[in-house]
C-alpha positions, 0 to 999 in steps of 0.5 A: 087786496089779497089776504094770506095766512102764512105758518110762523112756527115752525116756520113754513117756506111762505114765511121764511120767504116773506119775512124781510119784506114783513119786517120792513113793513112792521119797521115802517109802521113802528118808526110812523106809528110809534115813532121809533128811531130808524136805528132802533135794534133790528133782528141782525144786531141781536145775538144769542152767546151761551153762557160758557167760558169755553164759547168765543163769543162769549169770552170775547164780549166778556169785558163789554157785558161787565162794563156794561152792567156795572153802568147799568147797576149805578146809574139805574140802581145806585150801586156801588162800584163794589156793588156790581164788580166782574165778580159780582156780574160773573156770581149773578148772571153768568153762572147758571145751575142750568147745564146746555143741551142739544136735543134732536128736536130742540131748538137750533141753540139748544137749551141752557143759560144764554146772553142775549146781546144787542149790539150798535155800531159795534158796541154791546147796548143791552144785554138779555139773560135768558134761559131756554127751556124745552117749553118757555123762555125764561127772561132772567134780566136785561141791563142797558146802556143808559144813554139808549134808554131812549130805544125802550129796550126793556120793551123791545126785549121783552117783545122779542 
């Protein structure tokens, strides 16, 4: 048995270098030890889109998110269609007061408001607001796709 103490942040080059080989064992262990479905979320279903009209991403999974929250919001919260309309998504959880920003030694996405999306089979299940600040990340919301409730995306983002 051989034990090693391997940098994760920032990550050094044992890290990077290991990391497929470690999350397959973490996988393993949730599917046999928490018993989580095999096709629970995985880090490459994850994506991270600013929260910008201008951002392809963005505008282009616009529609999904929407409709997305709004099932969320009735099913989970019992509102109303009117309660959850694209205006009210767009008032609640795509406009920030924070601007983006680009430091030099920030992170690579920068900081500002962004969706956190985690996509299955092509379809957007759950979306994450957050905020990235040069000091914490600041989860903002999360809505799912009620049919996934069964994946606790909830924790699983909240782990993440």
């Amino acid at each position: 048995l051989k034990v090693r103490v391997v940098r994760s942040s920032p990550p050094s080059s044992q890290f990077k270098a290991t990391f497929q080989e470690s999350y397959q064992v973490y996988k393993r262990y949730q599917m046999v030890i928490h018993k989580d479905p095999p096709d629970k979320p995985t880090i490459n279903q994850v994506r991270l889109v600013p929260v910008s009209f201008e951002d392809p991403q963005f505008k282009s999974s616009f529609n999904q998110s929407a409709t997305l929250f709004a099932k969320y919001q009735m099913s989970v919260h019992k509102d109303t269609p009117s309660d959850c309309g694209e205006h009210e998504f767009t008032r609640f959880l795509c406009d920030s007061p924070l601007e983006a920003e680009h430091a030099p030694n920030g992170p690579e996405c920068g900081y500002g408001s962004f969706h956190q999306q985690y996509w299955l089979d092509g379809k957007i299940i759950a979306v994450g607001v957050i905020d990235i600040l040069p000091y914490c990340v600041s989860s903002v919301y999360l809505y799912y796709d009620p049919d996934f409730s069964f994946l606790s995306l909830g924790v699983y983002s909240a782990l993440r």
